[in-house]
PyMOL commands that place a pseudoatom at each C-alpha (Angstrom):
pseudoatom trace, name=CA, resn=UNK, resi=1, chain=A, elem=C, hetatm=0, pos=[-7.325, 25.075, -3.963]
pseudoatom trace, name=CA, resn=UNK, resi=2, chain=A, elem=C, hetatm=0, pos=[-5.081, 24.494, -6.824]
pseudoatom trace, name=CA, resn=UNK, resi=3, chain=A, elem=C, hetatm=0, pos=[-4.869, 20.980, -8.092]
pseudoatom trace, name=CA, resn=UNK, resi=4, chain=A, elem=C, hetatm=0, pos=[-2.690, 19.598, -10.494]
pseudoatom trace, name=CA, resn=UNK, resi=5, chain=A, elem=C, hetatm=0, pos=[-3.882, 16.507, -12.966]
pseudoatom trace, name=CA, resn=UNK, resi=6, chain=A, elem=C, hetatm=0, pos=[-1.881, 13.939, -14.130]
pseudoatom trace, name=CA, resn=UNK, resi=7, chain=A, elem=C, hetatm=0, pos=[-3.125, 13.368, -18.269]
pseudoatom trace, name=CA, resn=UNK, resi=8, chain=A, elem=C, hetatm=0, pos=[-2.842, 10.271, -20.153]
pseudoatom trace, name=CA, resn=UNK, resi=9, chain=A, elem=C, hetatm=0, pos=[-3.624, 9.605, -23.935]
pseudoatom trace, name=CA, resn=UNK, resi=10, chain=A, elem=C, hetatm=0, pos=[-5.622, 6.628, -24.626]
pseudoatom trace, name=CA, resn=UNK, resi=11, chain=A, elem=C, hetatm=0, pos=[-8.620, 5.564, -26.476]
pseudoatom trace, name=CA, resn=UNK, resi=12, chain=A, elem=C, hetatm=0, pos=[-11.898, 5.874, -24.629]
pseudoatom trace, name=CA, resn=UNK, resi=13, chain=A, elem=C, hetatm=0, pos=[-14.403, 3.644, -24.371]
pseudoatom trace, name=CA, resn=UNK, resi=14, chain=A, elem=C, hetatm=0, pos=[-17.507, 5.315, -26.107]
pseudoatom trace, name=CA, resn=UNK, resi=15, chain=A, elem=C, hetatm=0, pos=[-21.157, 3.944, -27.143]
pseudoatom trace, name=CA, resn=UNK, resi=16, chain=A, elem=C, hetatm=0, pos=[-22.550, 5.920, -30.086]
pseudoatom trace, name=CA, resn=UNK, resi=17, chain=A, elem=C, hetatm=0, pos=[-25.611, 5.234, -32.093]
pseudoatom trace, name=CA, resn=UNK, resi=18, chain=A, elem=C, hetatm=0, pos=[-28.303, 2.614, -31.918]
pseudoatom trace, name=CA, resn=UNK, resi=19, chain=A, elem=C, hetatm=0, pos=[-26.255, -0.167, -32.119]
pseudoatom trace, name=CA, resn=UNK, resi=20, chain=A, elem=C, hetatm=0, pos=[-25.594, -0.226, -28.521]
pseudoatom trace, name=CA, resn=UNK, resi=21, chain=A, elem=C, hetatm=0, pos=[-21.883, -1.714, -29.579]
pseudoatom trace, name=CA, resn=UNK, resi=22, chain=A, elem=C, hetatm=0, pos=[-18.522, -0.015, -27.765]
pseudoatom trace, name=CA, resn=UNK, resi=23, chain=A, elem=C, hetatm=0, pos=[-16.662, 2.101, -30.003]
pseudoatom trace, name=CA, resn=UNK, resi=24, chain=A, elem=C, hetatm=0, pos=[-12.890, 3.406, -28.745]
pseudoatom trace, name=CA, resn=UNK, resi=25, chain=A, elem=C, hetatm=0, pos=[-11.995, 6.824, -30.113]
pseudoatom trace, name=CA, resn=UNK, resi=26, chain=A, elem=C, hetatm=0, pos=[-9.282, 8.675, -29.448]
pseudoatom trace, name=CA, resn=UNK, resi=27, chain=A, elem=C, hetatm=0, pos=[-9.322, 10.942, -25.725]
pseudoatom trace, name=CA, resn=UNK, resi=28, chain=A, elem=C, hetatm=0, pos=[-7.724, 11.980, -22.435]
pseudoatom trace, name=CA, resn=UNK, resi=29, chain=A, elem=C, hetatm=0, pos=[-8.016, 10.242, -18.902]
pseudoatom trace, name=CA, resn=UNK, resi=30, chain=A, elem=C, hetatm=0, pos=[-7.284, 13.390, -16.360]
pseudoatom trace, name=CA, resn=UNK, resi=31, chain=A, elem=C, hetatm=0, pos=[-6.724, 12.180, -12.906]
pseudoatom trace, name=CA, resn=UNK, resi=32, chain=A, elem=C, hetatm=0, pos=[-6.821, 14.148, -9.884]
pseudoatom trace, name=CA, resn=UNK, resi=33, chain=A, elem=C, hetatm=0, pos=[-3.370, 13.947, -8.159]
pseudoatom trace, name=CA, resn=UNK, resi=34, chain=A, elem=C, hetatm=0, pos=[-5.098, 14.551, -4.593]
pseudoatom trace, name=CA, resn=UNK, resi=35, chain=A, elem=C, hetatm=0, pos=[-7.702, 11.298, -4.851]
pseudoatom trace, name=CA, resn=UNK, resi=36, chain=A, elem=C, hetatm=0, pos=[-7.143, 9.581, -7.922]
pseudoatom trace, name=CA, resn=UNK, resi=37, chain=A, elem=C, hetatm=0, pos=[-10.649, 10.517, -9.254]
pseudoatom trace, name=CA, resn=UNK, resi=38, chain=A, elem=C, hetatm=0, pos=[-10.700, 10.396, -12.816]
pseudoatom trace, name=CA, resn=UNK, resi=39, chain=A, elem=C, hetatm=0, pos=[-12.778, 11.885, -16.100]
pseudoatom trace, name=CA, resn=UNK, resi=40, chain=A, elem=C, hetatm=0, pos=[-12.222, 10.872, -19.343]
pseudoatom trace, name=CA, resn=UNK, resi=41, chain=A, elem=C, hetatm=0, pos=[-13.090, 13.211, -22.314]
pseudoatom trace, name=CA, resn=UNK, resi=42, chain=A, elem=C, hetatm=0, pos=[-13.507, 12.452, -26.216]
pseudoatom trace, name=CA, resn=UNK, resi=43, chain=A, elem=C, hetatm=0, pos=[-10.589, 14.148, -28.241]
pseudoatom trace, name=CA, resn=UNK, resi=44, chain=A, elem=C, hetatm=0, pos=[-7.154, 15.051, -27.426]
pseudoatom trace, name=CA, resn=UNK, resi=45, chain=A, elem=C, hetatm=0, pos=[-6.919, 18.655, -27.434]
pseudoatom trace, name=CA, resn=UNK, resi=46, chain=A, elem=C, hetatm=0, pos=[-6.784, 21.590, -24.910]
pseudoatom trace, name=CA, resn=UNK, resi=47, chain=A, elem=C, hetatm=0, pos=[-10.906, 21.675, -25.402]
pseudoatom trace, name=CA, resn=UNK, resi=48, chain=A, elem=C, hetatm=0, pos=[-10.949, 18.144, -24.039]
pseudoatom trace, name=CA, resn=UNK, resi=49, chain=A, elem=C, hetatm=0, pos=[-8.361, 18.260, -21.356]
pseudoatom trace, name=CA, resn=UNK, resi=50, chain=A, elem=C, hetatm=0, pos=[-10.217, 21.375, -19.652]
pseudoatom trace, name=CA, resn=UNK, resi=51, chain=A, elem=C, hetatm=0, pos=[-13.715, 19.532, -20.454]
pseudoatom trace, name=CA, resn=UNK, resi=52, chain=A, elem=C, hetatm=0, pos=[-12.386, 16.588, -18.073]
pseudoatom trace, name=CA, resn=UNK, resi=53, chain=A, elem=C, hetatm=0, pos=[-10.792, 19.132, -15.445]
pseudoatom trace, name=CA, resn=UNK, resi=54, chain=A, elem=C, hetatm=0, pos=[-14.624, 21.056, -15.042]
pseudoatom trace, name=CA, resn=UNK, resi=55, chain=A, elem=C, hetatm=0, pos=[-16.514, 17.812, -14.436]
pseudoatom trace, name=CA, resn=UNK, resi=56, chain=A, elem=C, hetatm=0, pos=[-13.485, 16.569, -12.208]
pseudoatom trace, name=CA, resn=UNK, resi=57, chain=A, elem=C, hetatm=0, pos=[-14.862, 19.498, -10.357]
pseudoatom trace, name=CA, resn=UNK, resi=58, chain=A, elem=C, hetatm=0, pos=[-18.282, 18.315, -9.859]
pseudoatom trace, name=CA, resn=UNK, resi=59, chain=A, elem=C, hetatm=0, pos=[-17.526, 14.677, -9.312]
pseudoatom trace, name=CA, resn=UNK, resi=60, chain=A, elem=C, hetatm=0, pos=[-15.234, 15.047, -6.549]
pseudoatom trace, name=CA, resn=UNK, resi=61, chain=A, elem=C, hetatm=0, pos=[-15.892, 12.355, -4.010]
pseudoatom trace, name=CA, resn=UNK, resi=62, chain=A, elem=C, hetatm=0, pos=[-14.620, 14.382, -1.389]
pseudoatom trace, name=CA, resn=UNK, resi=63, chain=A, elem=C, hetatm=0, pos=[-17.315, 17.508, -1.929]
pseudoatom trace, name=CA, resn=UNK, resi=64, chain=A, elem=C, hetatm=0, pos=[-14.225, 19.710, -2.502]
pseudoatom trace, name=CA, resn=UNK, resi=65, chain=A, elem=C, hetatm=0, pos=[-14.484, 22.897, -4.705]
pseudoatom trace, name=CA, resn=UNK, resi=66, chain=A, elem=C, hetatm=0, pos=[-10.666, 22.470, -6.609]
pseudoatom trace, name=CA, resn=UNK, resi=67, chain=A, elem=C, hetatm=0, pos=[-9.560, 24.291, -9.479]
pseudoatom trace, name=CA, resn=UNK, resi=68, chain=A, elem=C, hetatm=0, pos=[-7.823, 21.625, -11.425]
pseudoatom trace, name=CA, resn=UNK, resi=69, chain=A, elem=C, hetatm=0, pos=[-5.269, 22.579, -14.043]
pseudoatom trace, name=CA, resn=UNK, resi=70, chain=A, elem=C, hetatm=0, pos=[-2.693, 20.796, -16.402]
pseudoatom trace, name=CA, resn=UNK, resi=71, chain=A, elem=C, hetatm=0, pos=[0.780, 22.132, -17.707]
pseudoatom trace, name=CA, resn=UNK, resi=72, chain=A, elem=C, hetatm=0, pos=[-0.733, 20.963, -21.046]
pseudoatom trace, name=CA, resn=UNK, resi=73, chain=A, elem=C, hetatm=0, pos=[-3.773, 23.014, -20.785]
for i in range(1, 73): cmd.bond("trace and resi %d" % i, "trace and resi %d" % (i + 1))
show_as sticks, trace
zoom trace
């Protein structure tokens, strides 16, 4: 099934390094508009925004195979 996303620019929260300390970088939040899961993925380009959609795919809480897909993307 075809599912659409809803996308939303914001800075994610990121830990890089040794320092163990959270570091917000610029990224997308795509949210399924069937159960409100969510991904978040580094960087605001198409790259990202499909990134997000693919492991939307494999963290679906309801075990569903959907093909997610943004106007954007």
């Amino acid at each position: 099934m075809d599912v659409a996303v809803d996308i939303e620019y914001d800075d994610v929260d990121t830990e890089r390094g040794t320092t163990r300390e959270a570091r917000f970088v610029p990224g997308v939040r795509v949210t399924c508009t069937r159960c409100q899961n969510w991904q978040e993925s580094l960087g605001t380009g198409v790259d990202s925004i499909q990134s997000a959609c693919a492991r939307l795919k494999t963290s679906c809480p309801k075990h569903e195979q959907n093909n997610y897909y943004s106007q954007e993307a």
